[in-house]
N, C-alpha and C positions, 0 to 999 in steps of 0.2 A: 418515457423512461430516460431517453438520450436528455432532454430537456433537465430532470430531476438531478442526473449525475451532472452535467456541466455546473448547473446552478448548486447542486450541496454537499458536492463529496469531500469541501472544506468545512463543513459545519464537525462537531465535535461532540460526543456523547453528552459529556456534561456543561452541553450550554454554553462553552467560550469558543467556539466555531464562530464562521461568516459565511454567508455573509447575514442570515435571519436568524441566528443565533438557534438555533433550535438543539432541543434537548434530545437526549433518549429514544422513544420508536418516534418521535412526532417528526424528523428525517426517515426518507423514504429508504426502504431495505436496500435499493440497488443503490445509491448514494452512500450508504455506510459502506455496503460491499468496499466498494471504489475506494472509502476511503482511507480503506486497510491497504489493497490494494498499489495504489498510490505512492503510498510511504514508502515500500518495497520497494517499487519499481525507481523513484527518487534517491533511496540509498545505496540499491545494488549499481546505479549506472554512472558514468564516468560524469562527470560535469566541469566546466571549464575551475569552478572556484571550490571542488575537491575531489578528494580519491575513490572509487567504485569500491563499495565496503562487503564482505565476505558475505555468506548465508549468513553464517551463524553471529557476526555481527548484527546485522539487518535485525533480525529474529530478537537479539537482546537488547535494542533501542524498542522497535516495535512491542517487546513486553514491558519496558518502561512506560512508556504511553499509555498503556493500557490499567495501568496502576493506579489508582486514588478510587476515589468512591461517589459518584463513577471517574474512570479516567476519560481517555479521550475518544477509544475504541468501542464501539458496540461490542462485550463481553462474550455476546454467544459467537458474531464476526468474526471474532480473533481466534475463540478458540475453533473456530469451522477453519481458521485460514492453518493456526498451527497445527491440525490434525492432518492435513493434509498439506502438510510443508516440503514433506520429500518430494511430492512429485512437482510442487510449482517450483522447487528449485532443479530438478528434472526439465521441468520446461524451459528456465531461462536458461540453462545451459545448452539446449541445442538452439535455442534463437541466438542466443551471441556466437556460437560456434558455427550457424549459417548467415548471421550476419557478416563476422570474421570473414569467414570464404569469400560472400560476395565482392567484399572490400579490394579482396589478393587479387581476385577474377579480374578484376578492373583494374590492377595498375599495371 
């Protein structure tokens, strides 16, 4: 499973993924997971060459992506991930808000 997500949580539903290009279910379910996943965690966090973007930003690129026929998200994925979007934006707010702390502890 660790093996499947390293190697394809970049592939993309409709086929323009890498690195095997793979379409649709022929990417493995924990690898799509990841690869909603991903995006998230990519857009929510601070990076040196842009700004940490809101939930509700996050949420409306990641619904772009997910658009065309197929887009880029496995459809049932996405909609598993936005059904349950309160609580993982619940969750990254006490991990930054414990990461936070750890940071103050330390200087």
């Amino acid at each position: 499973m660790a093996r499947n997500i390293a190697l394809l949580h970049h592939e993309r539903y409709d086929g323009k993924g890498y690195p095997a290009r793979l379409s649709g279910k022929n990417t493995p379910l924990e690898a799509r997971i990841v690869a909603v996943v991903d995006v998230y965690d990519a857009l929510r966090s601070v990076r040196s060459y842009k700004a940490q973007r809101s939930h509700e930003d996050t949420i409306s690129q990641l619904m772009k992506e997910c658009r065309g026929d197929p887009g880029g998200f496995d459809p049932l994925v996405t909609e598993a991930f936005l059904d349950t979007q309160a609580n993982i934006c619940a969750v990254w707010d006490r991990s930054m808000l414990s990461s936070l702390a750890s940071i103050m502890k330390d200087r």
